[in-house]
N, C-alpha and C positions, 0 to 999 in steps of 0.2 A: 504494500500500500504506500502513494507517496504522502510525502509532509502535505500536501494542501489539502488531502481529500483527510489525511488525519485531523488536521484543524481543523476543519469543519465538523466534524463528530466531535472534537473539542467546544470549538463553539456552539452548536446544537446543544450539548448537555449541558455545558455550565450556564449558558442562557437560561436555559429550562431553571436550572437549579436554582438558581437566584431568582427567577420571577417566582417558581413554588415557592422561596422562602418571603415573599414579599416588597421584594427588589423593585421602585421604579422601573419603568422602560429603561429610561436613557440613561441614568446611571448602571444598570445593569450591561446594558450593549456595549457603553464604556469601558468596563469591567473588563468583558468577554475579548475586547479589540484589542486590549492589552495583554490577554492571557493566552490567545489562542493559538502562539506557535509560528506562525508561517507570514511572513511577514506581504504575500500575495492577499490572506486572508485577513490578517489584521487590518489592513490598507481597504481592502471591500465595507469589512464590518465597521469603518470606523465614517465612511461614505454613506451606509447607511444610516449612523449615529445622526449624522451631519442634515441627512433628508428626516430623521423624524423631528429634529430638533424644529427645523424650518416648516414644522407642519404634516409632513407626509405619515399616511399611516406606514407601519410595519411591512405588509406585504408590499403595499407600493415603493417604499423604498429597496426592498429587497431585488423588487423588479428590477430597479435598478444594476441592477450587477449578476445581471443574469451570466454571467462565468463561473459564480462562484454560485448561486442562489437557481435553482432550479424550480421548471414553472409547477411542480409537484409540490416542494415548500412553499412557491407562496401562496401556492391556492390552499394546503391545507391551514397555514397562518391567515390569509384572508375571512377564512371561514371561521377562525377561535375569535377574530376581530370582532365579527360580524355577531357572534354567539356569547361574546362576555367569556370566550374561556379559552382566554391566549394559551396560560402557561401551559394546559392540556392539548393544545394545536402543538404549541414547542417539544411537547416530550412526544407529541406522535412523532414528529421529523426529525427530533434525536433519536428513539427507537429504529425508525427506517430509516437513518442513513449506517446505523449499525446493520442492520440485518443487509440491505442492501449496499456497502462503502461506493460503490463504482454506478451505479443508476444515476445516473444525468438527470433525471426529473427532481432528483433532491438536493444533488450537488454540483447542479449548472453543468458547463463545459471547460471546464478547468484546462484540459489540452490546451484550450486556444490561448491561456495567459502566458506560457513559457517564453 
């Protein structure tokens, strides 16, 4: 498995984890930008920081960096948006990017950043 697709199951979980524990948004994704290893993904996650800050929700910021954010995560985080139950949307897309690490629907197209 390489480092970016590892970050990201990095990021996926300890997102999750900090939102379960009560964690704001944007402190939490701050967290995550800085912990998550790969500095491909930290630089995504922290763009996305940067779009929720300005307004955007979640998934649509995610849209944004469809390299790294695949259209599987953000439609399952659009829909925990949409239902009041983010942090349970986050640990679906931590859960399957474990069981699936290499599915493009969860972890964008990472190929194309190298």
């Amino acid at each position: 498995m390489d480092e970016d697709t590892e970050a990201l199951q990095r990021f996926w979980s300890q997102l999750t984890d900090r939102l379960e524990e009560g964690w704001p948004l944007l402190p939490a994704l701050g967290a995550v930008a800085d912990e998550c290893g790969s500095p491909g993904v930290s630089a995504a996650a922290r763009a996305v920081a940067e779009k929720v800050a300005a307004g955007l929700r979640l998934s649509d910021a995610l849209a944004t960096q469809p390299a790294f954010f695949g259209p599987g995560a953000v439609c399952i985080i659009r829909g925990g948006e949409y239902l009041g139950l983010l942090a349970g949307a986050a640990r679906f897309v931590a859960d399957a990017s474990l069981g699936c690490p290499t599915c493009a629907a969860w972890r964008g197209d990472i190929s194309n950043t190298q």
